[in-house]
C-alpha positions in Angstrom: 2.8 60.1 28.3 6.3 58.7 27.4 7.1 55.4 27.5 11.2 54.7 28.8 12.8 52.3 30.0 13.4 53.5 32.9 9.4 52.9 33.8 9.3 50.4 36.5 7.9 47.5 34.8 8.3 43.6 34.5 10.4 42.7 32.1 9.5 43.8 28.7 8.2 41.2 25.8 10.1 41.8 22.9 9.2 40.7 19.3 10.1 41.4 15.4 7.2 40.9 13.0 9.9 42.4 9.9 10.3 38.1 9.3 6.6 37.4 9.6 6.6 40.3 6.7 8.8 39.4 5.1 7.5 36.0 4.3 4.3 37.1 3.4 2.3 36.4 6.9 -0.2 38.4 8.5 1.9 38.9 12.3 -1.5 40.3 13.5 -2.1 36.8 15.9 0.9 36.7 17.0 1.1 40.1 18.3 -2.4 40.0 19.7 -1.0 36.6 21.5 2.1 38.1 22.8 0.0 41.0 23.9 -2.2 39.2 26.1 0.8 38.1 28.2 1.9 41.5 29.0 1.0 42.2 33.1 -0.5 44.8 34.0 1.9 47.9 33.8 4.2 45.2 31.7 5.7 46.2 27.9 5.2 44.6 24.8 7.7 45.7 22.2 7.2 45.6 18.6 9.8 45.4 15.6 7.8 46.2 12.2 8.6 47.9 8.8 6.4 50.8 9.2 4.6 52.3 11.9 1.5 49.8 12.1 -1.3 52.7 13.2 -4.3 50.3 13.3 -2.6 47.9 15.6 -1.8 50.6 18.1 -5.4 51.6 17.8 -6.7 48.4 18.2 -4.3 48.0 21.2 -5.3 51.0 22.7 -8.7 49.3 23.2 -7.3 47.0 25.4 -5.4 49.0 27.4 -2.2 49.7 25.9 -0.6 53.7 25.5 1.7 53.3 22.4 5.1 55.2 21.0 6.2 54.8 18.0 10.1 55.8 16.7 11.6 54.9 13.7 15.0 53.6 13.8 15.9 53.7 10.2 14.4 52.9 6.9 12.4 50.2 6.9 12.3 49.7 10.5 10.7 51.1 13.5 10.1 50.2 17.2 6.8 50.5 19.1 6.6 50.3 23.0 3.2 49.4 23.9 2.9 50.4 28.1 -0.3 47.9 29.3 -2.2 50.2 31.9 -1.5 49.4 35.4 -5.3 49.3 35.7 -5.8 46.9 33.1 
């Protein structure tokens, strides 16, 4: 399933770990934080460094279908669609 903007969703939360990183922090919290606000059917969107696999496992647990793209070196953008079920 393909995750677009043009989904009808809430608005999307939108947040880039690359500072977190950066500064030696583990964004992991903050992420699972931010994810727990997303509605039902609602969008978390993650900024990171490299496509972080064992978060969009561990996301998938809790409802969430994940795509990953990267938009150049060093950074790429995951869309993680909460279920409508959820």
């Amino acid at each position: 399933m393909a995750i677009t903007d043009s989904d009808n969703a809430p608005e999307a939360i939108h947040l880039d770990v690359r500072p977190l990183l950066a500064a030696g922090e583990n964004p992991l919290g903050v992420v699972l934080d931010h994810a727990a606000e997303v509605p039902p059917g609602g969008l978390l969107i993650v900024e990171a460094p490299f496509d972080p696999v064992p978060l969009r496992s561990l996301l998938s647990d809790e409802g969430f279908v994940a795509q990953a793209r990267m938009v150049g070196p060093g950074h790429w953008t995951v869309r993680f669609r909460r279920s409508a079920e959820s």
